[in-house]
N, CA, C and O of each residue as an XYZ file, in Angstrom:
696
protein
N     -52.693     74.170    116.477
C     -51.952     72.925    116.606
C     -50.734     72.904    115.692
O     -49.650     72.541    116.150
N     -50.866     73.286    114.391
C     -49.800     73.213    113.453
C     -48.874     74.226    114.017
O     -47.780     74.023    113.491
N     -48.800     75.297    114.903
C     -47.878     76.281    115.093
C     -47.204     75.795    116.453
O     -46.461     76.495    117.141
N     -47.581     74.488    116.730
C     -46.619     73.758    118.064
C     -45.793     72.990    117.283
O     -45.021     72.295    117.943
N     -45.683     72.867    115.833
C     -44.578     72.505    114.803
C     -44.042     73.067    114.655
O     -42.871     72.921    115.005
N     -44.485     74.177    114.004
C     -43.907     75.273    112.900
C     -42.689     76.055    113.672
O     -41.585     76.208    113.151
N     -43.066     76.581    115.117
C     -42.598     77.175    116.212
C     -40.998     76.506    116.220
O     -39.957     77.094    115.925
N     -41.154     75.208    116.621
C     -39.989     74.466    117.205
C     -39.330     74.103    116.068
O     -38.396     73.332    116.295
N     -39.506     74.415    114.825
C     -38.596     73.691    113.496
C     -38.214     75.500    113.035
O     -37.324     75.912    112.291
N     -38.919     76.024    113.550
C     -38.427     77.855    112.787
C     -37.397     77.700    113.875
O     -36.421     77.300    113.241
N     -37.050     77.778    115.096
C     -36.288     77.976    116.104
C     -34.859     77.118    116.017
O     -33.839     77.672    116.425
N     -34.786     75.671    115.447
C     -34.092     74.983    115.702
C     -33.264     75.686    114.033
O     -32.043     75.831    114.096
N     -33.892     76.028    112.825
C     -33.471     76.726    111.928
C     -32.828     77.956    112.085
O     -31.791     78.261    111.496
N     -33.725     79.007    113.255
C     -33.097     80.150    113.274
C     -31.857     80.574    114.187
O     -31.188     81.608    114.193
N     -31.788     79.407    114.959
C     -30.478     80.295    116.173
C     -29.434     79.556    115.466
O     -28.597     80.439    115.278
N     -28.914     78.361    114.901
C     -27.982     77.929    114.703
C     -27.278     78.848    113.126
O     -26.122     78.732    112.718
N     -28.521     79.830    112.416
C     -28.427     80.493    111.821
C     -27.695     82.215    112.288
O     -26.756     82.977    112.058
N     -28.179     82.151    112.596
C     -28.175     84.010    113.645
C     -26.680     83.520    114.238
O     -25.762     84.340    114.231
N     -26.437     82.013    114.807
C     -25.095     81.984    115.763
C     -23.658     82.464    114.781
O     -22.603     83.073    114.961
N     -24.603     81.543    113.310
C     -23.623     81.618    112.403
C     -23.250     82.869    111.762
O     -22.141     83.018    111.250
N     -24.148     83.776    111.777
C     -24.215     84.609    111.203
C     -23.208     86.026    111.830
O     -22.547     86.836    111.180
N     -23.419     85.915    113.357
C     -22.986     86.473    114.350
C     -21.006     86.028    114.491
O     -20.034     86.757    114.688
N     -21.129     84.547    114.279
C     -19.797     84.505    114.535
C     -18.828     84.451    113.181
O     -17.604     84.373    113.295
N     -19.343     84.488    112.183
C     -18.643     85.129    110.778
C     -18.484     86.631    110.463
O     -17.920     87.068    109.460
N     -19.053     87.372    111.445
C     -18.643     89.208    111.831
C     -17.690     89.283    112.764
O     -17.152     90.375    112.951
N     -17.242     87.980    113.636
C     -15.986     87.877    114.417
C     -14.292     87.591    113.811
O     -13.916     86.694    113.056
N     -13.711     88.383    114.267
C     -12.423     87.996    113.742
C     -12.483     86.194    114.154
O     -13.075     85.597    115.053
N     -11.487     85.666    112.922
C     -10.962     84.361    113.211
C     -10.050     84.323    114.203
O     -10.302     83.568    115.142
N      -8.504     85.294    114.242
C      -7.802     85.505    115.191
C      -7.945     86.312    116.327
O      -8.307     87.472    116.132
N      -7.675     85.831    117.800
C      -8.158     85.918    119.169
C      -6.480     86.156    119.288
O      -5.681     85.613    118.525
N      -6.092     87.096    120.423
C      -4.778     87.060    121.744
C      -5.158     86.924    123.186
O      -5.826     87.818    123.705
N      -4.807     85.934    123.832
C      -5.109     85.956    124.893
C      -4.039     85.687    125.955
O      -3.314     84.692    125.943
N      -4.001     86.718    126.930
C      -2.688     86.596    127.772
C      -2.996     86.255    129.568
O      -3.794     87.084    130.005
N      -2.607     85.397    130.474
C      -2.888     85.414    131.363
C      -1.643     84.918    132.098
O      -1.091     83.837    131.891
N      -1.132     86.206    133.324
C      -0.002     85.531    134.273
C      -0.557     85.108    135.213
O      -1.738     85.248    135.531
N       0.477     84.414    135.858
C       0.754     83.639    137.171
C       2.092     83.419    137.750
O       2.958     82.825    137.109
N       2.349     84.000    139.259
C       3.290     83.865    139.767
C       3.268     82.513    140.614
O       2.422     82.290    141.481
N       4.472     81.484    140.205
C       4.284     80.318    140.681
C       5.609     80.399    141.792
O       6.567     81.053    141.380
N       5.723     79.854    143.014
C       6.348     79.795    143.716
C       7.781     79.223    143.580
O       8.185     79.213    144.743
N       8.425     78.909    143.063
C       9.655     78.299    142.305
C      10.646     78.731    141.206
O      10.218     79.297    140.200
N      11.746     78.522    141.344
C      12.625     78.882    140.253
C      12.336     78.863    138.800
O      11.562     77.980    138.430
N      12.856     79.746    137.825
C      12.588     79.433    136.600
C      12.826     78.243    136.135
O      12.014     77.633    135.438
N      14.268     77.674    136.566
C      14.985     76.772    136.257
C      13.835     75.213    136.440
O      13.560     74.324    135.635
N      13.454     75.428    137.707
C      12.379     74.500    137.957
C      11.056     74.373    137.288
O      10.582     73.394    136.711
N      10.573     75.516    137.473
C       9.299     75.936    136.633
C       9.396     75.106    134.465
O       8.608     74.504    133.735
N      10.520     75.511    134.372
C      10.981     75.452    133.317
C      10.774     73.576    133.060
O      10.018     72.907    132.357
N      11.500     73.358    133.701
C      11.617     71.601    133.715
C      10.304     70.783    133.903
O      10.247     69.688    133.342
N       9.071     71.283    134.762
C       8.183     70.884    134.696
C       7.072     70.929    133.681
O       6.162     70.108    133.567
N       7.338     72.302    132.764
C       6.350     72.690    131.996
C       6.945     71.792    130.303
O       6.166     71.732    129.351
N       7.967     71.363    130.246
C       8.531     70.746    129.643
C       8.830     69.435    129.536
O       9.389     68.869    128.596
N       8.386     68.932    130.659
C       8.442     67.578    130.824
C       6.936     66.831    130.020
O       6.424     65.807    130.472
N       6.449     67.486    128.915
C       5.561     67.039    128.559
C       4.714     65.779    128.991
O       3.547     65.901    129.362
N       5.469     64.360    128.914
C       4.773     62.890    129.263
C       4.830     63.204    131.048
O       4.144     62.332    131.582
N       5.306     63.970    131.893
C       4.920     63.641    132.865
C       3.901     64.756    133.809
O       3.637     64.705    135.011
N       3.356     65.982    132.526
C       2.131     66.350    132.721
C       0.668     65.654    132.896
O      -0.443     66.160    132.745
N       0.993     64.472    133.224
C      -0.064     64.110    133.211
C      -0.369     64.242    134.866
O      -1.383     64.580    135.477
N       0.915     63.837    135.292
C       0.675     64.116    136.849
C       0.175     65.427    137.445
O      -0.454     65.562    138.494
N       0.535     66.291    136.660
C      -0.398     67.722    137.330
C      -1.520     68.135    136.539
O      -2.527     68.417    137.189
N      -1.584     68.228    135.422
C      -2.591     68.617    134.540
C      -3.915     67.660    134.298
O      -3.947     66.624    133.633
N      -4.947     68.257    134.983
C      -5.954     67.703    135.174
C      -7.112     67.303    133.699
O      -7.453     67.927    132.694
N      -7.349     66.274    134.129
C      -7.985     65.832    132.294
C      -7.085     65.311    131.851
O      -7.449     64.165    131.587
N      -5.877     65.471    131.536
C      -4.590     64.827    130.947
C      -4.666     63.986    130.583
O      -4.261     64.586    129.587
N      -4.827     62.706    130.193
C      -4.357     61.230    130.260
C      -3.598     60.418    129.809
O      -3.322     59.400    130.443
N      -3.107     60.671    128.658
C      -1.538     60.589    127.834
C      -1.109     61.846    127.266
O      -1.754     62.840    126.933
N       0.573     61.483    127.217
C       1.280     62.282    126.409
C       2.354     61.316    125.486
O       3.344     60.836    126.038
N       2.071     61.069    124.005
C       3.508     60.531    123.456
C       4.068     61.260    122.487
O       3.551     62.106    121.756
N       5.525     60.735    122.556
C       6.228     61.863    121.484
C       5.552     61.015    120.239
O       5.107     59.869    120.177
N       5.707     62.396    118.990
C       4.981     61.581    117.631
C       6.308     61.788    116.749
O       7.453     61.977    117.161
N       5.861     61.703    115.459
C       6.690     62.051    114.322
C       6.845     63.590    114.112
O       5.856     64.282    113.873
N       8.189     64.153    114.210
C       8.985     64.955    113.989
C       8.147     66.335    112.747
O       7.688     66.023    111.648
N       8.146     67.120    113.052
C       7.569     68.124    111.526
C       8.716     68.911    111.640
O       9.288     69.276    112.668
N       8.975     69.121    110.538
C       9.980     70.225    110.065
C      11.292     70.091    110.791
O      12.253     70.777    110.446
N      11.334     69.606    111.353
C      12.885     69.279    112.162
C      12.262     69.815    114.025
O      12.919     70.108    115.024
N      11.180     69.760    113.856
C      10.644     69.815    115.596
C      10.056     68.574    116.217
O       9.637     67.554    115.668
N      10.123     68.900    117.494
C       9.057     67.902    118.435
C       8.345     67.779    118.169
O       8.164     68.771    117.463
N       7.344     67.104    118.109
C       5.611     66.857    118.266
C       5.238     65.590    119.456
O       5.699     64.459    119.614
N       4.663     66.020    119.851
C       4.070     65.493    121.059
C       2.629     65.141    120.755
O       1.971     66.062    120.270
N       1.917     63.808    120.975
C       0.496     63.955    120.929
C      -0.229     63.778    122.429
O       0.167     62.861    123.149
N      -1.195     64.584    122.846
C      -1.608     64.776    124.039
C      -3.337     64.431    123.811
O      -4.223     64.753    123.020
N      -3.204     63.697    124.858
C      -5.150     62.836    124.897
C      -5.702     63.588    125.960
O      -5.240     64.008    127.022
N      -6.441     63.631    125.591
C      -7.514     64.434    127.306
C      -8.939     64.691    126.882
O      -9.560     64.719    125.820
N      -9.112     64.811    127.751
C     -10.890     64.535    128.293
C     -11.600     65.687    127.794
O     -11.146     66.708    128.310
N     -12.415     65.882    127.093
C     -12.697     66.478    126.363
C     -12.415     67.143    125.286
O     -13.321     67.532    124.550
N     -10.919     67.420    124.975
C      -9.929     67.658    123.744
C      -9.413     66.182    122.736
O      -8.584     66.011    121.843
N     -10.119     65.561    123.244
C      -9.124     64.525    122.481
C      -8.055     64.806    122.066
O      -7.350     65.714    122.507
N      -7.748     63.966    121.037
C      -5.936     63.892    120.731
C      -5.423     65.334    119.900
O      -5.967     65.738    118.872
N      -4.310     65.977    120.551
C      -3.832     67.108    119.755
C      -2.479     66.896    119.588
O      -1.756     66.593    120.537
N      -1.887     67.096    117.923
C      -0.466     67.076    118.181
C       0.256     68.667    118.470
O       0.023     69.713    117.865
N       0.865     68.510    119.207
C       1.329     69.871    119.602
C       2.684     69.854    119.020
O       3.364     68.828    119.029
N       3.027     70.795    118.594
C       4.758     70.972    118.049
C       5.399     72.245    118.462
O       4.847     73.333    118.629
N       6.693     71.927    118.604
C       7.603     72.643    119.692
C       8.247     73.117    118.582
O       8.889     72.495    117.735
N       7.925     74.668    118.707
C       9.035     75.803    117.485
C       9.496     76.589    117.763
O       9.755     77.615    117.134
N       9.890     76.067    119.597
C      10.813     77.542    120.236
C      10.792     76.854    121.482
O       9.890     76.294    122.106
N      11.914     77.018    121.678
C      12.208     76.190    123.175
C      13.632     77.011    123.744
O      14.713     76.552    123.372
N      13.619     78.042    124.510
C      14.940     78.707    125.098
C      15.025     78.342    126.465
O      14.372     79.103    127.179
N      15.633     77.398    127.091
C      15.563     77.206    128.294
C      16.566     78.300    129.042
O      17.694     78.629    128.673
N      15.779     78.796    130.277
C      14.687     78.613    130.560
C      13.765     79.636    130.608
O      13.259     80.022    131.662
N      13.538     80.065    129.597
C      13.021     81.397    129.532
C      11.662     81.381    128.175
O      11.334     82.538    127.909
N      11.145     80.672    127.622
C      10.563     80.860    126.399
C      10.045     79.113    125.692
O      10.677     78.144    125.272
N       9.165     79.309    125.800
C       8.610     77.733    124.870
C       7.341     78.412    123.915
O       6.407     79.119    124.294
N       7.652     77.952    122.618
C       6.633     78.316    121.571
C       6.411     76.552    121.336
O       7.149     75.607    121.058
N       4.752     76.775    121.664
C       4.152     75.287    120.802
C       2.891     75.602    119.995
O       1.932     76.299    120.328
N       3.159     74.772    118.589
C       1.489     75.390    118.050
C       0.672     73.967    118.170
O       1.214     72.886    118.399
N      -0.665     74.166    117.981
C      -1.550     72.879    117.531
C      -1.001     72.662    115.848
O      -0.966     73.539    114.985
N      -0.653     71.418    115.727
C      -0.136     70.955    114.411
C      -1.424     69.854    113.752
O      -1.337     69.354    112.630
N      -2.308     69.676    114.471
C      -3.663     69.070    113.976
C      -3.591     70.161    112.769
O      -3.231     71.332    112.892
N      -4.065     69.437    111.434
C      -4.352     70.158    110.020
C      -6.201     70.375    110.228
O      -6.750     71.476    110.204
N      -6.846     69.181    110.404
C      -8.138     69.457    110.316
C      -9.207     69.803    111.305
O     -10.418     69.772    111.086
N      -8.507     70.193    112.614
C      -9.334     70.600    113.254
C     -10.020     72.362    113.053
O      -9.610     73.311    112.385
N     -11.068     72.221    113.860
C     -11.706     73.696    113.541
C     -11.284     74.942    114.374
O     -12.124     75.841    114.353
N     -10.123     75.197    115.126
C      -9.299     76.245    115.524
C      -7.660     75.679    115.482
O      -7.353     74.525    115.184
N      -7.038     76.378    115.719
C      -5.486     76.411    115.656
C      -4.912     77.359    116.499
O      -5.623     78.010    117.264
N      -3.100     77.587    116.419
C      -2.510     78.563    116.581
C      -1.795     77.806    118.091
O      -1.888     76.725    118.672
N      -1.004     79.206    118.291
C       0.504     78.673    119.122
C       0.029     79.303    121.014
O      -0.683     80.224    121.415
N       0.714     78.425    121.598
C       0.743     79.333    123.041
C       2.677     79.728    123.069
O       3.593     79.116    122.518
N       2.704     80.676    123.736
C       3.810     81.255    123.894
C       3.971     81.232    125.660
O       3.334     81.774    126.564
N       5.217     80.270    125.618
C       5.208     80.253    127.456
C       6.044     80.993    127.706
O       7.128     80.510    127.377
N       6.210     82.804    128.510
C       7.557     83.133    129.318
C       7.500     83.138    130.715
O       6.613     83.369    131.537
N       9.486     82.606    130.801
C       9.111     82.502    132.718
C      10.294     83.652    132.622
O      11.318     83.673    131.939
N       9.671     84.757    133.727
C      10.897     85.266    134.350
C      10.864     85.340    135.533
O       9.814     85.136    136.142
N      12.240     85.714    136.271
C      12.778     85.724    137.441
C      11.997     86.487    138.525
O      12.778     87.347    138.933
N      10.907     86.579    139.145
C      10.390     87.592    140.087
C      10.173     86.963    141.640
O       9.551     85.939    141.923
N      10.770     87.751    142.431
C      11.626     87.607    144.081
C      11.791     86.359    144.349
O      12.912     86.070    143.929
N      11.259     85.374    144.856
C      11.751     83.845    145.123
C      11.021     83.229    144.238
O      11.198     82.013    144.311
N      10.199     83.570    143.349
C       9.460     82.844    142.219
C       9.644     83.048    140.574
O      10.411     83.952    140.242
N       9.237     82.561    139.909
C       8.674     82.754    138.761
C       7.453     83.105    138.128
O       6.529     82.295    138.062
N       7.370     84.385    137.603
C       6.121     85.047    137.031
C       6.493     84.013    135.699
O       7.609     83.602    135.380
N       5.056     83.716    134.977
C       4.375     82.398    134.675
C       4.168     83.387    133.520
O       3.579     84.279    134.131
N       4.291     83.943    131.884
C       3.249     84.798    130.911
C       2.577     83.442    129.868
O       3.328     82.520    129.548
N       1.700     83.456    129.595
C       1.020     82.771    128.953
C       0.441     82.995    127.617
O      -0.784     82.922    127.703
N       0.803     83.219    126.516
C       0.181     84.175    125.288
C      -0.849     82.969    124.098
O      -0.261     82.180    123.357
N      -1.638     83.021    124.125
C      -2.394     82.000    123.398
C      -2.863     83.571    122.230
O      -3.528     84.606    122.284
N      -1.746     82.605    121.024
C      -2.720     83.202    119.696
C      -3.179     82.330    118.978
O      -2.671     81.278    118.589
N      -4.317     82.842    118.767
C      -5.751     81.012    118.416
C      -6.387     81.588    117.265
O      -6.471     82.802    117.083
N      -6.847     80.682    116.465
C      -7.497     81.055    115.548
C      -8.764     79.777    115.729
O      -8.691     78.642    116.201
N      -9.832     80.493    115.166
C     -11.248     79.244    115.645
C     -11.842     79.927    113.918
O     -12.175     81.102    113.765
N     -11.851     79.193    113.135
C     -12.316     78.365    112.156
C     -13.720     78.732    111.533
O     -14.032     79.511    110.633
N     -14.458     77.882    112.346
C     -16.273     77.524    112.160
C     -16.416     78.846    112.522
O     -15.590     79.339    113.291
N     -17.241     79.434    112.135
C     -18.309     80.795    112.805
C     -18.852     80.477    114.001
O     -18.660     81.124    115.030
N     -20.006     78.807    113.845
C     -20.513     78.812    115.018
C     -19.296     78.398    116.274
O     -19.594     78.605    117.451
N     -18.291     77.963    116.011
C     -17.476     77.566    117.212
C     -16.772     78.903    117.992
O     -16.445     79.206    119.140
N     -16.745     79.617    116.397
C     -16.064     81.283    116.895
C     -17.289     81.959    117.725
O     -16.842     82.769    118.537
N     -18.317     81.885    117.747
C     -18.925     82.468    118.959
C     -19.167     82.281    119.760
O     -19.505     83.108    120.606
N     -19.082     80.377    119.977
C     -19.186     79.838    121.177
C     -17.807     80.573    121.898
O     -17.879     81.362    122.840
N     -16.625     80.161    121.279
C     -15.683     81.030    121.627
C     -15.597     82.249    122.085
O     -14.717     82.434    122.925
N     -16.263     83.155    121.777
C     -16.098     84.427    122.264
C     -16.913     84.679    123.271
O     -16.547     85.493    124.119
N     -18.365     83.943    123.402
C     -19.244     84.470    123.919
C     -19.762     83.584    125.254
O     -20.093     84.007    126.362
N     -19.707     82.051    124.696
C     -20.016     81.219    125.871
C     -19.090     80.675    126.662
O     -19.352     80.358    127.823
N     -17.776     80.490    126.057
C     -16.943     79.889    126.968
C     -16.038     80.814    126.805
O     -16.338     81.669    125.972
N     -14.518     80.981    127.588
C     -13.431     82.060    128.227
C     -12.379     81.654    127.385
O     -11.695     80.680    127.699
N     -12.181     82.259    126.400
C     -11.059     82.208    125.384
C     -10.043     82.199    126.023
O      -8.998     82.039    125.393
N      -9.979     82.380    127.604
C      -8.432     82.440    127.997
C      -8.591     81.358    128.863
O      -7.682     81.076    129.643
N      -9.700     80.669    128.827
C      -9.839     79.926    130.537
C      -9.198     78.939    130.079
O      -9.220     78.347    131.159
N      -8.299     77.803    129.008
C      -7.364     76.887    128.983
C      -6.180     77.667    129.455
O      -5.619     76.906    130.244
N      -5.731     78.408    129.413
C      -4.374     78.865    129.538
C      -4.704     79.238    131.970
O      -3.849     79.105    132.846
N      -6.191     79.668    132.139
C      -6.233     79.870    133.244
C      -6.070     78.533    134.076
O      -5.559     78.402    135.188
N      -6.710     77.450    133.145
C      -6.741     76.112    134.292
C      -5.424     75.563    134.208
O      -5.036     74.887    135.161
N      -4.469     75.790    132.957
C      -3.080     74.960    132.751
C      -2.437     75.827    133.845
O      -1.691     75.149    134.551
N      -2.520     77.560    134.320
C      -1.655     77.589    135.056
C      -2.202     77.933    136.663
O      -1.597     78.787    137.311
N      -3.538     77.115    137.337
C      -3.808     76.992    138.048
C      -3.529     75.493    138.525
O      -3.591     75.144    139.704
N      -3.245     74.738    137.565
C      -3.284     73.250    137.659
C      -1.136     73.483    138.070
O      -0.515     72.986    139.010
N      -0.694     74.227    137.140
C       0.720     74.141    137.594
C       1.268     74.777    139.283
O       2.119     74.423    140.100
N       0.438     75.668    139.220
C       0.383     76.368    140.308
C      -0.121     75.141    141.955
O       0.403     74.824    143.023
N      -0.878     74.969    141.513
C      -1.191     73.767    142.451
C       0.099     72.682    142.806
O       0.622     72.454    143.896
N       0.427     72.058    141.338
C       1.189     71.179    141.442
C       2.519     71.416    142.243
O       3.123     70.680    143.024
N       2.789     72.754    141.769
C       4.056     73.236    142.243
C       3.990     73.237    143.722
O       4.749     72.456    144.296
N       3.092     74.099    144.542
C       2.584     74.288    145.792
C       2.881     73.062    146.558
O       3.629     73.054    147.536
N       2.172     71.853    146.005
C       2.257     70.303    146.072
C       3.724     69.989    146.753
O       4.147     69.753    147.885
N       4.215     70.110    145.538
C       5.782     69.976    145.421
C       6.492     70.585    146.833
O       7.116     69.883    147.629
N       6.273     71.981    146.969
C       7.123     72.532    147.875
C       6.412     72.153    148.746
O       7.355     72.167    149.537
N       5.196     71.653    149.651
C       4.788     71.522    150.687
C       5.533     69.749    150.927
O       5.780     69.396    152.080
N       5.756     69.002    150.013
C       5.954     68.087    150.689
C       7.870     67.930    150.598
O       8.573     66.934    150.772
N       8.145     68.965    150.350
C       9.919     69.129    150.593
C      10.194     69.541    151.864
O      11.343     69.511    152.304
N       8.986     70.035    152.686
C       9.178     70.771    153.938
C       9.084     69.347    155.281
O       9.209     69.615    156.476
């Protein structure tokens, strides 16, 4: 009888242990790169991915975007969404239309680091590069990171969600 205790209090002790243990042998810093060729001009492509407050219309989860207070002489934007809550994002490279650097400017959250957007010119579209360099913090979040969820799959749904939108776009110009 006592080992239908002992069992379930050793277990609830040992994996959150072992997770930790496992994800402090992981690097903190992750690269993760994923393209997409979106049907549209850079020029266009460019204007939408930049239009920060009116991502909400394509980017799914979204639900606000406002500009915040300024860091270092940049943008900051704070963005609400459904399951991320509030992140301030700050803009430290913006070449239109070819290049947007934004990092997470949150101080206390438990990962960080910048996505790197390039668009270039390919046949009637724009190839989409996506570079997320992240850093995750906690041990246990760094292995959820590596192991349970797709270190690249935000950068896959932002440019499946643009990809859509865009599609959107040109189907109802026709």
């Amino acid at each position: 009888m006592i080992w239908a205790v002992v069992i379930p209090i050793i277990v609830i002790i040992a994996v959150p242990a072992i997770l930790y243990l496992i994800g402090s042998r992981l690097p903190v810093k992750h690269t993760a790169i994923v393209r997409a060729q979106i049907k549209a001009q850079p020029v266009d492509v460019w204007a939408i991915v930049t239009d920060f407050p009116g991502q909400t219309k394509w980017r799914k989860g979204l639900k606000k975007v406002e500009r915040s207070v300024q860091k270092n002489g940049h943008d900051v934007w704070m963005e609400d969404g459904k399951g991320q809550g509030k992140m301030l994002l700050e803009t430290m490279e913006a070449e239109r239309p070819k290049k947007l650097v934004r990092r997470i400017a949150n101080e206390k959250l438990p990962f960080g680091g910048n996505w790197t957007i390039e668009l270039e010119q390919a046949g009637f579209g724009t190839l989409v590069i996506v570079t997320e360099n992240g850093e995750v913090y906690n041990p246990v979040f760094r292995f959820v990171s590596r192991f349970i969820m797709d270190q690249s799959g935000s950068i896959r749904k932002y440019l499946a969600d643009l990809e859509a939108y865009v599609d959107k776009m040109n189907a109802e110009k026709k």
